[in-house]
C-alpha positions in Angstrom: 52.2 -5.1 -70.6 54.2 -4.7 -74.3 52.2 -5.3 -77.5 53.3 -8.6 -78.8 51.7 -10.1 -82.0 51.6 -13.6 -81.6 49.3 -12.7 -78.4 47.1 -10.6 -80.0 46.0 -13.3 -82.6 45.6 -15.7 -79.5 43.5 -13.0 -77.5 41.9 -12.3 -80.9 40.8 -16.1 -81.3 39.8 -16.5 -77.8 37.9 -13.5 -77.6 35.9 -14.9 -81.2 35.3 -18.2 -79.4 34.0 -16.7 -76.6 31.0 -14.9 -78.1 30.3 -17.3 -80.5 26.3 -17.7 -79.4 25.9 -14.6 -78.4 23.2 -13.0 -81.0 25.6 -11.8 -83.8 27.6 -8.7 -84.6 25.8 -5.6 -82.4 24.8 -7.6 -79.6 28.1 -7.3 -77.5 28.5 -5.5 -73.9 32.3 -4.8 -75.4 33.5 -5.0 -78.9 35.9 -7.9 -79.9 38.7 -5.4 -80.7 38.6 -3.9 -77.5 38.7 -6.9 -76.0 41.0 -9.1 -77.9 43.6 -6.2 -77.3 43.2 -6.3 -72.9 43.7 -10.0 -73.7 46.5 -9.0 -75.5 48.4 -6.5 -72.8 47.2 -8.3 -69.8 46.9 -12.4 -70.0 46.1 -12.3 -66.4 42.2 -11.7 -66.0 43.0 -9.9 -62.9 44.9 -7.2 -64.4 41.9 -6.1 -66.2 38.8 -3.2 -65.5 41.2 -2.7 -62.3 40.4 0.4 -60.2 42.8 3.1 -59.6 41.5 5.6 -57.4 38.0 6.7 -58.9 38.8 5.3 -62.4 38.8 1.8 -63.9 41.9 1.4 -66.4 41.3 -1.0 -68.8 44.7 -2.6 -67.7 46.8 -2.3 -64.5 49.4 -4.5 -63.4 50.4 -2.4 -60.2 53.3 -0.5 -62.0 51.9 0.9 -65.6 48.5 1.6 -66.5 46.7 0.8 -70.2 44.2 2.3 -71.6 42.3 1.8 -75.1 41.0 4.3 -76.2 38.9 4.3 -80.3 37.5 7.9 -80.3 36.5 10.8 -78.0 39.3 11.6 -76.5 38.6 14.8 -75.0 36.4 12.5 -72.3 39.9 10.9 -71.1 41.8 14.2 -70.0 40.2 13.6 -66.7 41.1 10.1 -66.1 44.2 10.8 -67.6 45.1 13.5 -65.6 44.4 11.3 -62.5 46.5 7.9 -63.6 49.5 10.3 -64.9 50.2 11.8 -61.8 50.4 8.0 -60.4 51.7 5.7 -62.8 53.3 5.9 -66.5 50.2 5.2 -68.7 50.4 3.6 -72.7 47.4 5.2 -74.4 46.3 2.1 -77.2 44.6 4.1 -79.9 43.7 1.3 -82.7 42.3 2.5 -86.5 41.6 1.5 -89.6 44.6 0.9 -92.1 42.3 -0.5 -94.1 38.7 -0.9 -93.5 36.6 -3.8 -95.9 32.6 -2.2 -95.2 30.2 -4.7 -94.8 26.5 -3.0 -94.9 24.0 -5.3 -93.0 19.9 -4.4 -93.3 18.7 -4.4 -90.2 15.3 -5.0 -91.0 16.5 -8.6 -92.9 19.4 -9.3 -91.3 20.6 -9.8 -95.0 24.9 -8.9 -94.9 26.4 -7.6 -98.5 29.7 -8.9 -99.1 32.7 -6.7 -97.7 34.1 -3.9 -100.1 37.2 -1.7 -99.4 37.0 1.5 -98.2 38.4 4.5 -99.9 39.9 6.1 -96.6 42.5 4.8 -95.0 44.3 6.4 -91.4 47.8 7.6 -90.8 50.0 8.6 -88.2 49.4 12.2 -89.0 45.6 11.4 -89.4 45.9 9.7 -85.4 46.9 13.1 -84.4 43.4 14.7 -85.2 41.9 12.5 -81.8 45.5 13.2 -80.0 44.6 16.6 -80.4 42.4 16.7 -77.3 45.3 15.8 -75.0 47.6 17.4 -76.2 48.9 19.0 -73.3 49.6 15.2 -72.3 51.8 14.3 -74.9 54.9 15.9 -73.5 54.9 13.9 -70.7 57.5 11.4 -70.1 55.2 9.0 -68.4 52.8 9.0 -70.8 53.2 6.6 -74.2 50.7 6.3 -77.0 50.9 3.4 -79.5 49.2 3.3 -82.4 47.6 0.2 -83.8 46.9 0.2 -87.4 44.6 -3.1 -88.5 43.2 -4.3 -91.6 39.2 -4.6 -90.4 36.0 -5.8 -91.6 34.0 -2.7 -90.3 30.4 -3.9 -89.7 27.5 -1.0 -89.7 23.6 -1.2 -90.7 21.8 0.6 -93.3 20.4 3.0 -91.3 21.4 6.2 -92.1 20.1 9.2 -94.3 20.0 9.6 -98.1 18.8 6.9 -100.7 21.4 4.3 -100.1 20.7 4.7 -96.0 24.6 5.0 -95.5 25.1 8.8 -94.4 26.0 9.0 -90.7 25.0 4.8 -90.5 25.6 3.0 -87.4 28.8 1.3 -87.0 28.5 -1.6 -85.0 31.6 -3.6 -85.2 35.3 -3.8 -86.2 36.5 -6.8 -86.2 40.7 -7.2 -87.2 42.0 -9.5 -90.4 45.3 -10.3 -88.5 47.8 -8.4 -86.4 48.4 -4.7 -86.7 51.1 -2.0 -87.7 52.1 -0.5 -84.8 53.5 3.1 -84.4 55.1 4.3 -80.9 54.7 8.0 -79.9 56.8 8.6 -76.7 59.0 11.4 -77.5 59.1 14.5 -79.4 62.0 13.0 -81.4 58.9 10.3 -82.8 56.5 13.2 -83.6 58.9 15.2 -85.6 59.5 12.0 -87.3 56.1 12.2 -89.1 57.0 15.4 -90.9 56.4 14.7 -94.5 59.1 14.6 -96.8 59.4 18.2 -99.4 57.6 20.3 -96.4 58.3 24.0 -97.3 60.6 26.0 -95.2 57.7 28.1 -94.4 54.0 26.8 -94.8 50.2 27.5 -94.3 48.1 24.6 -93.0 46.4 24.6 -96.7 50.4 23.3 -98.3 50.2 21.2 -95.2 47.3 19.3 -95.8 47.7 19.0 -99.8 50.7 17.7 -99.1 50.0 14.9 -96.6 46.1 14.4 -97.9 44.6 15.0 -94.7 41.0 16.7 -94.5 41.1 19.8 -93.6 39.9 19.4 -89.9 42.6 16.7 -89.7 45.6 18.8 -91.1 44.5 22.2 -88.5 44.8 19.4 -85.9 48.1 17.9 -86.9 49.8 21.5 -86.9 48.2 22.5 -84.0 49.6 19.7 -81.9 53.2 19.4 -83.4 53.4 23.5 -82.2 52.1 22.5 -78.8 55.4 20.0 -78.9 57.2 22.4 -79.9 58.0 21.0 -83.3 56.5 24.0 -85.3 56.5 27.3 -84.3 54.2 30.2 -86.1 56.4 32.5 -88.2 54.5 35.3 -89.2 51.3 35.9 -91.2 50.0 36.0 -95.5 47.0 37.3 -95.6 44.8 36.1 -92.9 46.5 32.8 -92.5 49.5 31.6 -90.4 52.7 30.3 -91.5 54.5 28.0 -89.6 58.1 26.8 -89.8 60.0 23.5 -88.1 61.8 24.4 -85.0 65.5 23.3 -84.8 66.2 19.8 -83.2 66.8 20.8 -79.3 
């Protein structure tokens, strides 16, 4: 049930082999990266889409529960409301460390070669989705890695605007090798991502120039580190907050 690296290529290859035939990128029930990594945390085939109570994990070996989890989180505070109170649970969240876009015309078929990306994610970035269960993260039974992979991120041209890219469809993310993985158990290894030169006191606006999050991104990250108790409001300029780091408890 622990990330290991070596496995995840193996579960990576296995799961390419396995829908070789299939119709090409889009055509999946389940996308590669989601399967590679259950592969990855559970070998045996039996441990996987397990049902615990009235919820499938995505992993269960009869003493900790995984789930993977790309994006809408606030959809899992049920779920993992229900598995908490049973088992400890590792939330898998992988993203993008870097993303290589490859633009494929779905009226042709016709691929363009992949291109980097200019946005990347972080830790602090990660804690824009964490956001929505953040009254979860305090929990001792509850850990949350993060997975950060170099991908080819597959989507067609068939979005809005003259290029057809605005709000495209992504279809795909496939991984370039193993990933950089960040654990988030404690609130020791959430203080941790404090940036460096942080002001004694603060608005969200120094917050966010200083780690280069957007703007929705940085409210989040703030938000959640003073639900963990990490930052605590101190006070008001104007009509925005300030906020200061609590003391190490």
């Amino acid at each position: 049930m622990e990330f290991d690296a070596e496995r995840f290529l193996e579960a990576l290859r296995e799961t390419n082999e396995s829908t070789e035939g299939t119709g090409g990128i889009g055509t999946l029930s389940e996308k590669r990266l989601h399967a590679a990594l259950k592969r990855c945390y559970a070998p045996d085939p039996f441990h996987r889409e397990v049902a615990v109570g009235r919820y499938i994990a995505d992993v269960f070996d009869g003493e900790r529960i995984v789930e993977i989890q790309t994006a809408h989180f606030a959809y899992l505070r049920p779920k993992l409301k229900h598995f908490l109170a049973l088992y400890p649970v590792t939330l898998v969240y992988p993203l993008p460390r870097m993303r290589y876009l490859i633009w494929t015309d779905p009226e042709t078929g016709e691929a363009s070669r992949p291109h980097k990306g200019r946005r990347q994610e972080t830790p602090l970035s990660a804690l824009h989705e964490l956001y929505a269960i953040a009254p979860f993260l305090p929990e001792e039974a509850l850990t949350v890695e993060l997975l950060f992979f170099d991908l080819d991120e597959h989507r067609l041209l068939d979005g809005y605007g003259k290029d057809r890219k605005k709000r495209a469809t992504l279809v795909e993310r496939i991984p370039r090798g193993a990933p950089e993985r960040v654990v988030l158990r404690t609130a020791a290894d959430y203080r941790a991502l404090l940036p460096e030169g942080l002001p004694e006191r603060f608005k969200v606006a120094a917050f966010q120039k200083l780690t280069g999050l957007r703007s929705r991104q940085a409210y989040s990250a703030v938000h959640l580190l003073e639900t963990m108790g990490i930052l605590i409001q101190d006070g008001t300029e104007g009509r925005a907050a300030v906020y200061r780091v609590t003391e190490e408890g």
